[in-house]
C-alpha positions in Angstrom: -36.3 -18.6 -76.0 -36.5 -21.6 -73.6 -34.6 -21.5 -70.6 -34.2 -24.3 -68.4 -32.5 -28.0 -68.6 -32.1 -30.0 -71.4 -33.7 -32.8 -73.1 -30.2 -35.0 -72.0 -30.6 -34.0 -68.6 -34.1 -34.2 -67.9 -34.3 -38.3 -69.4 -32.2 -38.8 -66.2 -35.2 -37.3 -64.4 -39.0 -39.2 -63.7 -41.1 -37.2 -65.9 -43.2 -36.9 -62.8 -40.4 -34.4 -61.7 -40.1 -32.5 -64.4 -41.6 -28.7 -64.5 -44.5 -27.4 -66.1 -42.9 -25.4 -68.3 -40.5 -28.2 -69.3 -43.2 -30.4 -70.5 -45.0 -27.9 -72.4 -41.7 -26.8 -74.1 -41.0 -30.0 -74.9 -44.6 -31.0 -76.0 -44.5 -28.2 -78.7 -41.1 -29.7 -79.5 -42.2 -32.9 -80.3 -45.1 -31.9 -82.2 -44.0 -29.4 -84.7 -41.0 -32.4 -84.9 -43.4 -35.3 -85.3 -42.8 -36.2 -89.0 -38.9 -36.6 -87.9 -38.9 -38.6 -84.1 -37.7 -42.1 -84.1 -39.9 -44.8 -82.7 -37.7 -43.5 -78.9 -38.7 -39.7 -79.9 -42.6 -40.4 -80.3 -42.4 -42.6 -77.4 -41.3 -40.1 -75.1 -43.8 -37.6 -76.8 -46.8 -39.9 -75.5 -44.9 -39.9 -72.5 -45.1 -36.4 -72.2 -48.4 -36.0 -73.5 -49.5 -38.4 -70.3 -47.7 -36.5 -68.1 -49.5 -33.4 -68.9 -52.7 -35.0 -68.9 -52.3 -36.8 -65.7 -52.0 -32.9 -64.0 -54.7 -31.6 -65.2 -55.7 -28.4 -67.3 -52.7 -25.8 -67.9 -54.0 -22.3 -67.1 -57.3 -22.5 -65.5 -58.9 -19.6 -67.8 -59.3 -18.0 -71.0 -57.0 -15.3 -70.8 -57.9 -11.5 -70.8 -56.4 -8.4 -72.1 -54.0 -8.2 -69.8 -52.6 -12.0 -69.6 -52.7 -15.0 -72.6 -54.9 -17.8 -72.7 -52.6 -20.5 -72.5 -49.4 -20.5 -69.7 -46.0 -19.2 -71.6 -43.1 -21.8 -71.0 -40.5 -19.7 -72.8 
């Protein structure tokens, strides 16, 4: 289960301030969601998509048995 702030609070925030974990939650969001967003919803996803691009690679490795492969945000 995602903890954290809202998608109403955090468009009152630069995506550039947003957490790591906030834009992957919302990423996933987006895309199992993408048949439904309005022309706004898919905006933002590129948005986000940017965002997560602009920082770089998520994770750094390709997991073990002990830890995942990719970060968990929930």
């Amino acid at each position: 289960m995602y903890i954290g702030r809202d998608l109403s609070q955090l468009t009152m925030v630069p995506l550039s301030q947003w957490e790591i974990n906030e834009l992957l939650y919302f990423h996933d969001t987006f895309s199992q969601l993408a048949a439904y967003l309005s022309a706004e919803g898919a905006s933002l996803h590129v948005k986000v998509i940017r965002e997560l691009e602009s920082r770089g690679p998520v994770g750094g490795d390709s997991g073990a048995w002990d830890h995942a492969s990719k970060p968990i945000y929930d």
